[in-house]
C-alpha positions in Angstrom: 124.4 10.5 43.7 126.0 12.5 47.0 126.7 11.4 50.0 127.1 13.3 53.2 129.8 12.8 55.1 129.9 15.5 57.4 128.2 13.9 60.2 130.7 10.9 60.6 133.5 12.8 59.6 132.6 15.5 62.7 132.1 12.5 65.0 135.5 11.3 64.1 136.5 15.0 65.0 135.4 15.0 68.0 136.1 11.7 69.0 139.8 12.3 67.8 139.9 15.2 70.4 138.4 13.8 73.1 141.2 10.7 72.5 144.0 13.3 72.6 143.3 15.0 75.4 142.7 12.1 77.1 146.0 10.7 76.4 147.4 14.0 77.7 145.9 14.0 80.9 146.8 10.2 81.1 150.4 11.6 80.3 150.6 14.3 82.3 149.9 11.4 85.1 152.5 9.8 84.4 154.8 12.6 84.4 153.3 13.4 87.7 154.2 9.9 89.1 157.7 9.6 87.9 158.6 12.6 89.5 157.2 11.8 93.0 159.2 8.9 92.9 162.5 10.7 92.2 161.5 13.2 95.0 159.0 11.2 97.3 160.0 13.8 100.0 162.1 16.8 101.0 165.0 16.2 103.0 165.0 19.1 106.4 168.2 21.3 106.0 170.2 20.5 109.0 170.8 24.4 110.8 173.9 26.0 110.0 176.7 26.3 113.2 177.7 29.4 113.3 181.6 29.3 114.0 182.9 30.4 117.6 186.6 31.6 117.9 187.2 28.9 120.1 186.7 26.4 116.7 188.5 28.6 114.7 191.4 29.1 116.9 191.9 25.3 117.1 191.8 24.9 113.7 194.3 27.3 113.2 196.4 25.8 115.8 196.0 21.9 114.3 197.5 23.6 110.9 200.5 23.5 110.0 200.4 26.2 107.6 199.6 29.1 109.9 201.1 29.0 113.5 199.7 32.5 114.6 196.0 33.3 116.2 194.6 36.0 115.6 194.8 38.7 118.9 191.7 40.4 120.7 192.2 43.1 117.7 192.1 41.2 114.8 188.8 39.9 116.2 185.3 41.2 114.9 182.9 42.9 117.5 179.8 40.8 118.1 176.4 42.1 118.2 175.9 40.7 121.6 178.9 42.8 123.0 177.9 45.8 120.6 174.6 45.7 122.4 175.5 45.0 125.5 177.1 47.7 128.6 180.2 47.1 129.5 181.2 46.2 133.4 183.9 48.6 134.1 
């Protein structure tokens, strides 16, 4: 007496797979969700302010630590006076 059993137990294969990767996608969705609702959207950077002398001698002034500016000398050359003539 034999019995086959190669049929149902390929079915059972296959539907095993199918089940699997089904639950992965299903998964996968879910992974998908929780992390749009941690992040729903991207916040703009706010533009950085560049620093003018004029900020950064009053905040040198308002401390109490340092009590001297810095002169003319001390002071990088900007691009803008690089580039531009001078009026003499």
């Amino acid at each position: 007496m034999s019995l086959d059993l190669s049929r149902p137990v390929a079915a059972l294969f296959l539907a095993s797979v199918i089940a699997l990767t089904g639950c992965l996608v299903l998964f996968m969705r879910e992974v998908f969700l929780a992390a749009l609702s941690v992040h729903p959207t991207v916040w703009p950077q706010v533009g950085r302010v560049e620093r003018t002398y004029a900020t950064e001698a009053a905040k040198n002034t308002s401390d109490s630590t340092t009590s001297a500016v810095a002169s003319d000398a001390d002071r990088p050359v900007s691009d803008h006076a690089r580039t531009t003539p001078s009026a003499k």
